[in-house]
N, CA, C and O of each residue as an XYZ file, in Angstrom:
320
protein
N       0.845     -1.161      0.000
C       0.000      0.000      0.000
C       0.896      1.230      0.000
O       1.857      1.376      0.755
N       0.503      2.071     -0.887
C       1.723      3.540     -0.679
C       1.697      4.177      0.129
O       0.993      3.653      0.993
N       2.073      5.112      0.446
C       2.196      6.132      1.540
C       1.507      6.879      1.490
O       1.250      7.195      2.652
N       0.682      7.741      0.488
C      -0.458      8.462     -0.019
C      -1.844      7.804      0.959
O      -2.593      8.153      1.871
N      -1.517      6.381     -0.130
C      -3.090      5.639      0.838
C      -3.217      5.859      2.311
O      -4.072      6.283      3.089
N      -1.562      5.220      2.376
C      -1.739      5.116      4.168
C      -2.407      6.183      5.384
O      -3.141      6.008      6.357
N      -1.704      7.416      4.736
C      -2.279      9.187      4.747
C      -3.717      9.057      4.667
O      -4.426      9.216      5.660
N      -4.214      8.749      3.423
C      -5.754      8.765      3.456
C      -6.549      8.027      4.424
O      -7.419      8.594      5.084
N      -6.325      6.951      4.525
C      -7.235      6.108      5.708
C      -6.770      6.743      6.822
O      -7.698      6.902      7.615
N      -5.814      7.142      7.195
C      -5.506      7.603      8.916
C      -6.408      8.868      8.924
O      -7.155      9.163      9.857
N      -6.228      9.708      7.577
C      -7.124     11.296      7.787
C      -8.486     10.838      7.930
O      -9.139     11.326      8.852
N      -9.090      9.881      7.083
C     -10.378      9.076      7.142
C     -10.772      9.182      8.647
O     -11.551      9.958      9.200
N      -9.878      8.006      9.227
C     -10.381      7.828     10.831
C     -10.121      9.000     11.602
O     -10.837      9.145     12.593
N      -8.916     10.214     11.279
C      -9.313     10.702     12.430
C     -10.740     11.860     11.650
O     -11.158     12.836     12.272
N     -11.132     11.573     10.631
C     -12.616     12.736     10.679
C     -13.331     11.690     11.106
O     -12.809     11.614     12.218
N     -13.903     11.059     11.099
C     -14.502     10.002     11.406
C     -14.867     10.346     13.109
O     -15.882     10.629     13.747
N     -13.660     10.176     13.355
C     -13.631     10.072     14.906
C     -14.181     11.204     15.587
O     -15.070     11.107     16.434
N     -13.479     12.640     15.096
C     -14.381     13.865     14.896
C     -15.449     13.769     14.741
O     -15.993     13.912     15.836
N     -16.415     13.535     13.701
C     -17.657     13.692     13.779
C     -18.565     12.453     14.964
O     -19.674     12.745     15.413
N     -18.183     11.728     15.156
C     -18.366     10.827     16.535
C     -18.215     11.985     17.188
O     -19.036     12.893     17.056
N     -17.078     12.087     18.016
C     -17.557     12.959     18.909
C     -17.952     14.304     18.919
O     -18.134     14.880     19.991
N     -18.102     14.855     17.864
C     -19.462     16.051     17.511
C     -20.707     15.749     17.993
O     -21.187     16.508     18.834
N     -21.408     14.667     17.582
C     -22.407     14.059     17.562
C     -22.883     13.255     19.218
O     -23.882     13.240     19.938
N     -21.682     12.741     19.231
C     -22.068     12.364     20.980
C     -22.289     13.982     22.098
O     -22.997     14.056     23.103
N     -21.578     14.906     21.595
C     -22.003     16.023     22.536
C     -23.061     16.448     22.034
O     -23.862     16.917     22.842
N     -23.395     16.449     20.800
C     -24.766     16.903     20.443
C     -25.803     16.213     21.438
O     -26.568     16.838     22.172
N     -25.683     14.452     21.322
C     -26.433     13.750     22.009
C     -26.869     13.509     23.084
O     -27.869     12.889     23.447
N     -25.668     14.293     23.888
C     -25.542     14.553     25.228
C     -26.398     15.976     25.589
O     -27.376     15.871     26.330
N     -26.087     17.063     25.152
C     -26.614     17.776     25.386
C     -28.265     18.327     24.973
O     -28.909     19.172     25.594
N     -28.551     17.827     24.162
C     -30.213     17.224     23.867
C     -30.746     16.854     25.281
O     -31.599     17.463     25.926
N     -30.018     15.648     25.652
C     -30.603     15.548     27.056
C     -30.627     15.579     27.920
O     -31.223     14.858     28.720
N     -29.655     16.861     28.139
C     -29.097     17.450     29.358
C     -29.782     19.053     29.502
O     -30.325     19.720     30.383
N     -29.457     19.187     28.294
C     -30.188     21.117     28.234
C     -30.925     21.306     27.874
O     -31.530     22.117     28.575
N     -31.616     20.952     26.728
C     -32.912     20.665     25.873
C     -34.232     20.400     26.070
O     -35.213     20.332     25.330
N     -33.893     20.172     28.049
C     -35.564     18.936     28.209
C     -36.716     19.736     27.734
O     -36.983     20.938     27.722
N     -37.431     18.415     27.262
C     -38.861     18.724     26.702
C     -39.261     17.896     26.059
O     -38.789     16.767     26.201
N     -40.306     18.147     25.086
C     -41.060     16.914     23.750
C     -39.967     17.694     22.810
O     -39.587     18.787     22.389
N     -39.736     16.118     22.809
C     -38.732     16.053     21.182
C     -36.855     15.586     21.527
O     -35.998     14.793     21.136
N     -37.027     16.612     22.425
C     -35.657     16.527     23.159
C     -35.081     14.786     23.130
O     -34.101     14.673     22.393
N     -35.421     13.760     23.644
C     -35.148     13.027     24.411
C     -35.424     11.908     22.837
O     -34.755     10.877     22.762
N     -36.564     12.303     21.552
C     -36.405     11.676     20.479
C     -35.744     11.832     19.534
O     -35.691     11.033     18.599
N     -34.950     13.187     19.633
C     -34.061     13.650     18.588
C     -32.763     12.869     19.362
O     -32.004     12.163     18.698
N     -32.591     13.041     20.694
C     -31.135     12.451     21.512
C     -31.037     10.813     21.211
O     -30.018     10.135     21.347
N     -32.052     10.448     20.866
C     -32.034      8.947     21.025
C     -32.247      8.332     19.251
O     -32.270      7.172     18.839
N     -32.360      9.450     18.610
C     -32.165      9.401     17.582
C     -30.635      9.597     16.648
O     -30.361      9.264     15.496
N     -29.926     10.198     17.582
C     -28.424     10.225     17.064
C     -27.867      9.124     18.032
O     -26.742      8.755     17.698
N     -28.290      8.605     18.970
C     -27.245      7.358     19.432
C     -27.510      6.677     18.716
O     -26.590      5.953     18.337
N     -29.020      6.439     18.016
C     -29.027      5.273     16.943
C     -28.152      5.426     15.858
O     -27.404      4.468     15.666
N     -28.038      6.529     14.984
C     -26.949      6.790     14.139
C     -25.641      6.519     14.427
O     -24.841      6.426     13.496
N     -25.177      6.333     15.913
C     -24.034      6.106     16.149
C     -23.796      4.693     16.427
O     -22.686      4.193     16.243
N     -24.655      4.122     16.804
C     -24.661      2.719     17.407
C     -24.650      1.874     15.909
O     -23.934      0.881     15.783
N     -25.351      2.275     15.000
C     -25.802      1.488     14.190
C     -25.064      2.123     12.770
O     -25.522      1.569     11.771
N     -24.037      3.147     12.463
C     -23.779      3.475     11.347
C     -22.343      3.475     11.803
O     -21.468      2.697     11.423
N     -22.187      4.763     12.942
C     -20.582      5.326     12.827
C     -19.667      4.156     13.236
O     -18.715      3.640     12.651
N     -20.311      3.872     14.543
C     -19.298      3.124     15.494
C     -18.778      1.942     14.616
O     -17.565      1.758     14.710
N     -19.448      1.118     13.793
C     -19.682      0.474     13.113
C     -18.201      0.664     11.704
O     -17.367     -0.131     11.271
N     -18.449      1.815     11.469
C     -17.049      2.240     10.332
C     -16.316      2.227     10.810
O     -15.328      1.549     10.527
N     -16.456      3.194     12.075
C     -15.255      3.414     13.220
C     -14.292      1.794     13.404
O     -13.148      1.873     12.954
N     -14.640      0.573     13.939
C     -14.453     -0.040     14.167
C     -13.754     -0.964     13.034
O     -12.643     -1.475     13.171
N     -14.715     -1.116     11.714
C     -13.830     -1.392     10.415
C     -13.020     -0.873     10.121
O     -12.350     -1.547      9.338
N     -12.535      0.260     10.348
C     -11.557      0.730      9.602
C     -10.170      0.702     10.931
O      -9.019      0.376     10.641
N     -10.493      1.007     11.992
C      -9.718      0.760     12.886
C      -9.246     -0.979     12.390
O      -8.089     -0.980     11.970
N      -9.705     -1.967     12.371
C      -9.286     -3.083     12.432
C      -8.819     -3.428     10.963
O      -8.497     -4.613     10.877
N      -8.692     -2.720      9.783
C      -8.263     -2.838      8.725
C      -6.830     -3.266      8.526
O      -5.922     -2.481      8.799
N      -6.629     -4.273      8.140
C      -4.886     -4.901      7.785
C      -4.045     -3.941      6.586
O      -3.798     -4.330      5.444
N      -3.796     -3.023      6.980
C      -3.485     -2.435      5.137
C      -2.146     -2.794      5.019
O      -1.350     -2.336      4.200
N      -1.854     -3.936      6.182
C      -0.261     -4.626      5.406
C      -0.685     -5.663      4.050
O       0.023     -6.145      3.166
N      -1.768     -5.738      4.248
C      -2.424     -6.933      3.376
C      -3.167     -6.431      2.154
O      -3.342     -7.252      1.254
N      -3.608     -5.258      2.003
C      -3.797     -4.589      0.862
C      -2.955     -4.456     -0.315
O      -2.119     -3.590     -0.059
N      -2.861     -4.718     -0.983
C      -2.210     -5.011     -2.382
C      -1.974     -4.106     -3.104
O      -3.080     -3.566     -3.066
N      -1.007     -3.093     -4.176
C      -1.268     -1.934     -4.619
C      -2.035     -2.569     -6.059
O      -2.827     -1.954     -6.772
N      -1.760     -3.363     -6.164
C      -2.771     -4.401     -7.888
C      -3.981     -4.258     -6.942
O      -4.178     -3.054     -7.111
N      -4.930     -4.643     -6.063
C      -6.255     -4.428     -5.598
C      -6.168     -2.918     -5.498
O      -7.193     -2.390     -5.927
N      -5.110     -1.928     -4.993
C      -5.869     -0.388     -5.029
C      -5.728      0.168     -6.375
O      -6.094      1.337     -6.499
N      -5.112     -0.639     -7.766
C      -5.229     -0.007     -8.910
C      -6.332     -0.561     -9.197
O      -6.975      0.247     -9.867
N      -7.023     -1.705     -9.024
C      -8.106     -2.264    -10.279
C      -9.372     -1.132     -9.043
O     -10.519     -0.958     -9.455
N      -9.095     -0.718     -8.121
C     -10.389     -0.344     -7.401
C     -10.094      1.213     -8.297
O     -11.123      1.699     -8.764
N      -9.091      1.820     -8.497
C      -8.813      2.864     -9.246
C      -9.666      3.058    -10.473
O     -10.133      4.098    -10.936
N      -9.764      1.754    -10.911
C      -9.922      1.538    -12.721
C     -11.045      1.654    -12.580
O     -11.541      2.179    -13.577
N     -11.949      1.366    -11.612
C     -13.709      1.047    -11.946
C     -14.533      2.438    -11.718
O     -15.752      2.468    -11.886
């Protein structure tokens, strides 16, 4: 894998990781400062986004082998 790539997936995870925790203070504070109707369905509506989308990338890409990535698999992914 080149050094370019390697750059890209690390900048990947750390926005990644950024917008995680954007989103968890959002989530937090919904239902900390916010109380009311709505409050507590919009808050429980971004842990689902996190539980079920981010954490989820977060975690793939953290566990990604890119010793095992091939630069012939990142050209033919180039080509398509």
């Amino acid at each position: 894998m080149t050094a370019n790539t390697q750059r890209e997936i690390s900048e990947m995870k750390r926005e990644l990781k950024s917008i995680i925790t954007e989103i968890e203070a959002i989530e937090k504070n919904l239902r900390t400062d916010f109380i009311g109707i709505g409050s507590n369905v919009c808050a429980s509506r971004l842990k689902s986004l996190l539980n079920d989308r981010l954490y989820k990338a977060q975690k793939s890409l953290n566990n990604m082998n890119t010793s095992i990535v091939t630069d012939e698999f990142l050209a033919n992914q180039s080509n398509k």
